[in-house]
C-alpha positions, -999 to 999 in steps of 0.1 A, spaced: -659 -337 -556 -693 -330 -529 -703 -366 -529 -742 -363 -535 -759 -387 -506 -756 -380 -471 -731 -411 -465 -698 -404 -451 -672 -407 -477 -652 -434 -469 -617 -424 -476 -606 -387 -461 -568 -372 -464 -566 -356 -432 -544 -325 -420 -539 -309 -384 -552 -345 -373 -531 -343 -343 -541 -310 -334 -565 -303 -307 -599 -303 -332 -583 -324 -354 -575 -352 -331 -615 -350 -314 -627 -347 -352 -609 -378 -366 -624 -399 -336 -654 -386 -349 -648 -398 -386 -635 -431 -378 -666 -440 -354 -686 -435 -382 -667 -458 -405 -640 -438 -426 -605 -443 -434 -583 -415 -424 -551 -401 -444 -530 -390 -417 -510 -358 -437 -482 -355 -411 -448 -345 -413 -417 -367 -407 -398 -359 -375 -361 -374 -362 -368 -401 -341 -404 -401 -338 -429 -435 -352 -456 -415 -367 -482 -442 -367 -473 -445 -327 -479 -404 -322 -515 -398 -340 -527 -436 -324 -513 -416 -287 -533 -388 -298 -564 -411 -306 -563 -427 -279 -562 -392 -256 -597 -388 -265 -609 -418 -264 -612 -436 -292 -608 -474 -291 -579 -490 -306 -605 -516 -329 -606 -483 -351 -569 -482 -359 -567 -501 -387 -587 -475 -407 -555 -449 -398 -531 -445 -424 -501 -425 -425 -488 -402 -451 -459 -383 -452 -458 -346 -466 -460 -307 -453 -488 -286 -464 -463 -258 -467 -444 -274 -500 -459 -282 -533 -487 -305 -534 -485 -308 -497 -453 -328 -504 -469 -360 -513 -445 -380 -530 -454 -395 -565 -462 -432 -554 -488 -418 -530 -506 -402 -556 -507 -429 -585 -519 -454 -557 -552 -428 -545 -552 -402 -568 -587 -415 -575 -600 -430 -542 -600 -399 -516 -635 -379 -517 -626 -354 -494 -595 -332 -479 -606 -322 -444 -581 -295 -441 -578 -282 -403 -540 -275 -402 -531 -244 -392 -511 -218 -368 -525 -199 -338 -500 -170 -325 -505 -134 -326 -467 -123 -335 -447 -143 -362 -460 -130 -391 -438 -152 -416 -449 -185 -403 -487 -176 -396 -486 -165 -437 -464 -197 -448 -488 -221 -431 -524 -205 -430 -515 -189 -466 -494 -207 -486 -510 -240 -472 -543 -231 -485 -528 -225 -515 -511 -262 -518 -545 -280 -503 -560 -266 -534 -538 -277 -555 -538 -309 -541 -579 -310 -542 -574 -302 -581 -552 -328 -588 -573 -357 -567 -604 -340 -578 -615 -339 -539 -637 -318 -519 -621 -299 -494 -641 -294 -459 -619 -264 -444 -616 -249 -409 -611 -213 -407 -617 -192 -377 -649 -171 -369 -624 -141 -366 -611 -143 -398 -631 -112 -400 -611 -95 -384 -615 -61 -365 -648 -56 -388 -675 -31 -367 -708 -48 -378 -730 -57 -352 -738 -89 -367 -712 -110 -385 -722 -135 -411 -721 -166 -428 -708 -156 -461 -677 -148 -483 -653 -121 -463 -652 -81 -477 -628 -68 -457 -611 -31 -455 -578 -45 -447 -579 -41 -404 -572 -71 -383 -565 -71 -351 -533 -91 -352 -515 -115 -381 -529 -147 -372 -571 -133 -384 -551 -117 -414 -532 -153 -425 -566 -169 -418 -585 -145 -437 -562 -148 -464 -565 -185 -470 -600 -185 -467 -603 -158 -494 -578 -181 -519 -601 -207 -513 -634 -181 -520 -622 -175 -552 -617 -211 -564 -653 -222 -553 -666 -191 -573 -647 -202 -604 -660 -233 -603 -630 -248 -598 -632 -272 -566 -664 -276 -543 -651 -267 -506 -673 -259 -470 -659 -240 -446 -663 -238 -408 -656 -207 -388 -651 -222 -351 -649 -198 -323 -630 -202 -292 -625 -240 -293 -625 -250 -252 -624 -286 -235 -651 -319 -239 -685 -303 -220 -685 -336 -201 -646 -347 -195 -632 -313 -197 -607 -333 -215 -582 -308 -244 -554 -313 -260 -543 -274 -262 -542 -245 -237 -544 -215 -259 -572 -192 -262 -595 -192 -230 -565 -210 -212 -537 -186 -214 -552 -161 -192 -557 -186 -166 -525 -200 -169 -511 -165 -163 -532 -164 -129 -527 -203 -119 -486 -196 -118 -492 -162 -106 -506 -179 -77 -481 -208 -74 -451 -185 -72 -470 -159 -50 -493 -175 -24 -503 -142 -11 -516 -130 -40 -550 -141 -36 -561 -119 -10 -550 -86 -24 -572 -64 -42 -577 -72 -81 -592 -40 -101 -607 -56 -136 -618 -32 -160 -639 -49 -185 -663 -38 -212 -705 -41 -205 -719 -60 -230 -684 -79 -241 -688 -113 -245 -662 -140 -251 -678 -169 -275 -664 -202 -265 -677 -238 -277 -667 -267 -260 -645 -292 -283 -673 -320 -284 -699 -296 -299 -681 -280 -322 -673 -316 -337 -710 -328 -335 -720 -296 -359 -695 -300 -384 -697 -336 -392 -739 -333 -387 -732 -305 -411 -707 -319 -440 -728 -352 -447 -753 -326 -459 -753 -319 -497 -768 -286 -489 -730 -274 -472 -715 -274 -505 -704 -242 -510 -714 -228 -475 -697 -210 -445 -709 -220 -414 -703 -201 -379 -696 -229 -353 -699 -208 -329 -722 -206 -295 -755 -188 -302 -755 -173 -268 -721 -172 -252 -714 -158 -219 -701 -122 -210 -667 -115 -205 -672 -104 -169 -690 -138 -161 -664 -160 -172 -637 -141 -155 -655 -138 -124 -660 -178 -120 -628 -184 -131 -609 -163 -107 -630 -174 -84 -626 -213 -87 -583 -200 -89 -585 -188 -53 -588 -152 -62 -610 -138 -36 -612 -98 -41 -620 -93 -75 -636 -59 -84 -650 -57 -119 -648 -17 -131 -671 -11 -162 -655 10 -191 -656 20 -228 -633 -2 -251 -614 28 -259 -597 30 -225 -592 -3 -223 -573 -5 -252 -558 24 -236 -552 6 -205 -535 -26 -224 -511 -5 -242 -497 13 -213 -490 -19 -193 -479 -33 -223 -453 -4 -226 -442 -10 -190 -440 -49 -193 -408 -42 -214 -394 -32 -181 -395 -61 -162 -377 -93 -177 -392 -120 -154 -429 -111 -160 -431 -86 -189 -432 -112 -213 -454 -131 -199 -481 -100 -195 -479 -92 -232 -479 -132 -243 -502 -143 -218 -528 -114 -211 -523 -84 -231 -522 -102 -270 -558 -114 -258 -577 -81 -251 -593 -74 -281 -609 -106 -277 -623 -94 -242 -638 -62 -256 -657 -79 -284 -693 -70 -283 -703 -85 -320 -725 -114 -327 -722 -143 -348 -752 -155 -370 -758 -188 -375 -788 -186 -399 -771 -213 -421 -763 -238 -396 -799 -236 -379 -813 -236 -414 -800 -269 -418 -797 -284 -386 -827 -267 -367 -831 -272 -329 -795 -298 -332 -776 -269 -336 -782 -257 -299 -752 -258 -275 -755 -259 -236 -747 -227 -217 -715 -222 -203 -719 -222 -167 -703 -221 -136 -701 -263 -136 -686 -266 -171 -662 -234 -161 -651 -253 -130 -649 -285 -148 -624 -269 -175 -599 -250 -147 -599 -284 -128 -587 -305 -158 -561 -276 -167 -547 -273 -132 -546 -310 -128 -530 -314 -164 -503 -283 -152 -516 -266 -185 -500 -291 -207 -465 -282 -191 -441 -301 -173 -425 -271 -152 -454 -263 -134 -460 -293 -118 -473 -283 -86 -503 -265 -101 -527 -290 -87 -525 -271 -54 -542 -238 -64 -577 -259 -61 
């Protein structure tokens, strides 16, 4: 259960700790002293142990914190997260918390997105039941889906059933499974709604290239494969006022473990989100720019016609094998994030963190810093190899 002093608990089962905030997260956690359960799943010739100490060591942590990484083998997609029996009479009383961060991002497979974000919820809190843990979750700050408020805020989700794509509705989903438990009084839980998760503010260092990054990885091999490109004329329409909330990896991290040694989080929803993110037009501008794109004209118009826009070319992408799916997977499953003109209160975070829950803006530096470690790391993809020369 919420441990009651503002200590760390010392023993954590861990899931999605490979995963791009999982990985910066656990580094976190095992600076500060804990022991990490490692919930991964068993895969044909690879030493598990060997992969999440690889991932460790991506970010940076030192290998004098490895003996506090343990391994345990299950899949949050089976019963009891498929922890075999041993496991569980040998800890059953000794883990205080389930940080439970596991989960799938993609916009299409509807099956999956519900088996994992869904059903997994549903097995984490069983598991928390049955080890009589807390459970920290990570949702997503558009688990709310296509609501029209203004303002969006911290608190248990009412929704009318309209999301903008399976992946918020499979989120939304497991966090309301995991609503209705705390308001039983069945298990004690936190959750965090991160935003657009992007690289380390001072490294530019990630370990994923979705969100923010697929766009510019559309443009980066756009430019590879056409040189010329660059110096034709690029029409953006883009909505005023739309702005695209991105939080650099390290920050997001710093707020949720400042955040879950407080006993005041039990039972909370916190936005970890930037309080004053940049416009849409601004980060496409810089980034465009710092590609090699040198005639970009931004045209302002309502959302409507943008949508409009998105579904004609998506129409006309089926048309063209080479590149149509790459337009609808790469730039036209993303534009109802880049019309978003909503807000994100963060009343509860500030309330308990005060002035330490301000982020830096995202400027043109950190913007520049992110596209050079993407281009330099070819996106996280071997074929595209030659990236590096677009800077």
């Amino acid at each position: 259960m919420m441990p009651n002093s503002s200590r760390v608990p010392k023993k954590y089962l861990l899931t999605g700790g490979t995963g791009f905030l999982g990985t910066f997260l656990a580094k976190g956690l095992l600076e500060k002293g804990a022991h990490l359960y490692f919930l991964v799943r068993q895969k044909s010739g690879r030493d598990s142990r060997f992969y999440v100490q690889a991932q460790l060591k991506r970010v940076g942590l030192q290998s004098q914190f490895f003996s506090q990484v343990h391994i345990v083998s299950g899949d949050t997609t089976k019963q009891n997260c498929g922890i075999d029996r041993e496991w569980f009479i040998n800890h059953h009383s000794d883990i205080n918390a389930i940080w439970h961060i596991a989960g799938l991002v993609d916009f299409n497979n509807r099956e999956r997105l519900f088996l994992i974000n869904t059903e997994g919820m549903r097995h984490i809190i069983e598991l928390a039941k049955n080890l009589r843990a807390h459970i920290y979750y990570v949702s997503t700050a558009y688990a709310v889906g296509a609501s029209r408020k203004r303002e969006l805020f911290e608190d248990a989700l009412k929704h009318s059933g309209t999301f903008r794509n399976s992946y918020e509705e499979s989120k939304y989903e497991g966090e309301r499974l995991l609503a209705t438990q705390i308001a039983s009084g069945d298990i004690t839980a936190t959750i965090f709604r991160p935003s657009i998760l992007v690289g380390h503010s001072e490294t530019g260092v990630t370990l994923s290239y979705t969100g923010y990054y697929v766009p510019l990885f559309f443009f980066a091999t756009l430019r590879q494969q056409h040189p010329f490109i660059t110096g034709l004329p690029f029409i953006i329409p883009y909505v005023r006022n739309a702005t695209l909330n991105l939080i650099p990896i390290d920050h997001s991290v710093r707020l949720i473990l400042a955040l879950a040694v407080l006993p005041e989080s039990n039972g909370k929803i916190f936005h970890i989100v930037h309080p004053q993110p940049p416009t849409v037009r601004y980060i496409f501008q810089e980034s465009l720019a710092e590609l090699g794109y040198r005639r970009i004209y931004f045209v302002p118009v309502p959302s409507w016609i943008l949508h409009g826009i998105n579904k004609v070319i998506r129409i006309f992408s089926y048309l063209f094998v080479r590149y149509g799916k790459r337009v609808r997977t790469q730039l036209s499953d993303y534009v109802a994030y880049l019309t978003d003109t909503r807000s994100f209160s963060t009343k509860n975070v500030r309330r308990l963190l005060g002035v330490a829950a301000d982020v830096p803006p995202l400027n043109k530096t950190l913007l520049q810093r992110y596209i050079m470690y993407a281009v330099g790391h070819h996106f996280g993809r071997t074929k595209y190899h030659n990236l590096s020369f677009v800077l």
